[in-house]
N, C-alpha and C positions, 0 to 999 in steps of 0.2 A: 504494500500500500504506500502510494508515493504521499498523496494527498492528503493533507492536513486534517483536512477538516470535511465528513461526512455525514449526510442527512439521509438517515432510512425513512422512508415513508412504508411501515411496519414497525414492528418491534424484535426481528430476528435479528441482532445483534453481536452475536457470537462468533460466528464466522471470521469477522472482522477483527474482534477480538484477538484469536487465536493467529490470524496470519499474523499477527505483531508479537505473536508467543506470549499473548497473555492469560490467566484464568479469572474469572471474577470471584475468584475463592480465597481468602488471604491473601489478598494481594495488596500491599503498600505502595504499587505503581498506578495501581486503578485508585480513580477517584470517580462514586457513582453520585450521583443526586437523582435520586427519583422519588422524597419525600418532601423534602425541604425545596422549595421552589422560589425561595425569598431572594430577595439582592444580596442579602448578608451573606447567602449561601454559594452565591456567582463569584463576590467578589474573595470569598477563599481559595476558587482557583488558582489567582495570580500567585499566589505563595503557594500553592501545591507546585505549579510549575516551575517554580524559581528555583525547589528544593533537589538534589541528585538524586538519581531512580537508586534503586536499593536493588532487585533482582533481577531488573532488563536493562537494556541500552533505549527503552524510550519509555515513555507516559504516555498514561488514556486519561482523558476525562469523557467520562461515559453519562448521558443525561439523556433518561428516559423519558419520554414521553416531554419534550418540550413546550406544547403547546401551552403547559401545566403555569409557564414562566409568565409572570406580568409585562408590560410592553418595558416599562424601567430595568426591567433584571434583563430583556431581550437585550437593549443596547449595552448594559454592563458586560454583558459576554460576546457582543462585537470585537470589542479591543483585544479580548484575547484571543479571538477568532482569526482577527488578522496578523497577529502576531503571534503565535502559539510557540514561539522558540523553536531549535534544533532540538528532535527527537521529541516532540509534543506533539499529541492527535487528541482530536474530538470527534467523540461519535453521538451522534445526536439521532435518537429516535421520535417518529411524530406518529400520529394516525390519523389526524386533523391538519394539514400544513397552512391551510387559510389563516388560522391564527399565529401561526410563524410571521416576522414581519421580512418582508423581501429583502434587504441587505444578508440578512443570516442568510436566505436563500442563497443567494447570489452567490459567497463563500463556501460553498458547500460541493463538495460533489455528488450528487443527488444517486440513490440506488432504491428503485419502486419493487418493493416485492411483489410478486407473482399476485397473490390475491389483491394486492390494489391497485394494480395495472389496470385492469379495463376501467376505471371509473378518470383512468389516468392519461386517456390516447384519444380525449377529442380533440379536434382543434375547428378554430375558427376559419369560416372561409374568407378568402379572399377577395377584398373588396376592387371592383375595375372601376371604380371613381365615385364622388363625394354622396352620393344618392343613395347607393349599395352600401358604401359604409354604415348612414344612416340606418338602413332598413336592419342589417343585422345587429346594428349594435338596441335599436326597439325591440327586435325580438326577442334579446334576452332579458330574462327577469334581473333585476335591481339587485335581488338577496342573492344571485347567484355570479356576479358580474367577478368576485373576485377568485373566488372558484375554477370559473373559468379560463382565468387570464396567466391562474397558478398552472393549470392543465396545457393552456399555450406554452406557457414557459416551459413543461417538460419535454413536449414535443418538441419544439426549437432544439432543446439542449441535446435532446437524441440526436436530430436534424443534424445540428452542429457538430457533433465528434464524430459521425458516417462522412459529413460532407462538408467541409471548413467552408466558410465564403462570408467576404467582408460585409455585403450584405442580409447576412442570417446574422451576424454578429449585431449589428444596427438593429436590426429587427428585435433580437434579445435586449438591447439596451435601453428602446422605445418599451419595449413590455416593462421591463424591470422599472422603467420612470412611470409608467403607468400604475403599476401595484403601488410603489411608492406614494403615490397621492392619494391610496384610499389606503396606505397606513396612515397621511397627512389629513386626514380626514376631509379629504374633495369627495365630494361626489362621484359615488362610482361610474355613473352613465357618463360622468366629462371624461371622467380617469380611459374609459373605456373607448368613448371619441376621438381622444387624443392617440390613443393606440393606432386604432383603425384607420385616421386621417393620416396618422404619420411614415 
């Protein structure tokens, strides 16, 4: 695993684990939080990671079920996100990713387990100018606009590692400025405008 930082959308975690030679059984290199969901509990990280691993050559901070985090303790584990030092990983479980906010997405190299894949492989069509934008972006429901756009972003990102191109990448970057305004609490239907116009 080159990749820092990992966003299961499931909870099979293990796997991942193990390729980094670790157990979650006595382990003083793992560091799990799946009860404690406070800020106080994020910002322990940064001193977990500072400290020398004891029986591997790397650290996990393992944090199940993310969604669980308030939007404050989300940005407090940004910084360590992007910084996670030499020989630091995070593995982040969701089963809800809509209440992820889109930055942690972003950081992540995303892995959809099998059972949540098909709810994971639509995407939007293609709009051939400002009229058809329109029409698709009405026909989606309001409660579901960011669901959607998270489900874009998967495809894209599959999109993107089958087939590099500066244009899928733009495309990604307009999504991800998109979710961001209905973290910033815009209006989904503009957040969603601006996707599809752009």
């Amino acid at each position: 695993m080159t990749f820092p930082s990992t966003l299961i959308i499931g909870d099979n975690y293990q796997t991942i684990l193990e390729s980094l030679g670790h157990s979650p059984l006595q382990n003083p290199d793992l560091l799990i939080i799946d009860t404690d969901y406070s800020i106080e509990a994020i910002r322990k990280i940064e001193s977990f990671l500072q400290k020398y691993s004891y029986n591997h050559k790397n650290k996990i901070v393992l944090i199940k079920n993310i969604e669980n985090l308030e939007i404050a303790a989300q940005n407090t584990l940004l910084k360590n996100l992007e910084e996670p030092g030499n020989d630091n990983y995070f593995v982040l479980t969701t089963q809800n990713q809509s209440k992820i906010l889109s930055t942690i997405i972003s950081r992540c190299q995303l892995i959809i387990q099998k059972s949540f894949a098909p709810t994971l492989q639509q995407t939007l069509p293609v709009p051939t100018d400002t009229k058809s934008a329109l029409e698709i972006s009405s026909s989606i429901d309001k409660n579901n606009i960011k669901n959607t756009l998270l489900n874009e972003l998967n495809s894209l990102q599959a999109q993107l590692v089958n087939n590099p191109s500066q244009i899928l990448s733009q495309k990604i970057a307009n999504l991800l400025q998109s979710i961001e305004y209905i973290d910033s609490n815009l209006d989904p239907r503009l957040a969603l405008d601006f996707y599809l116009l752009s």
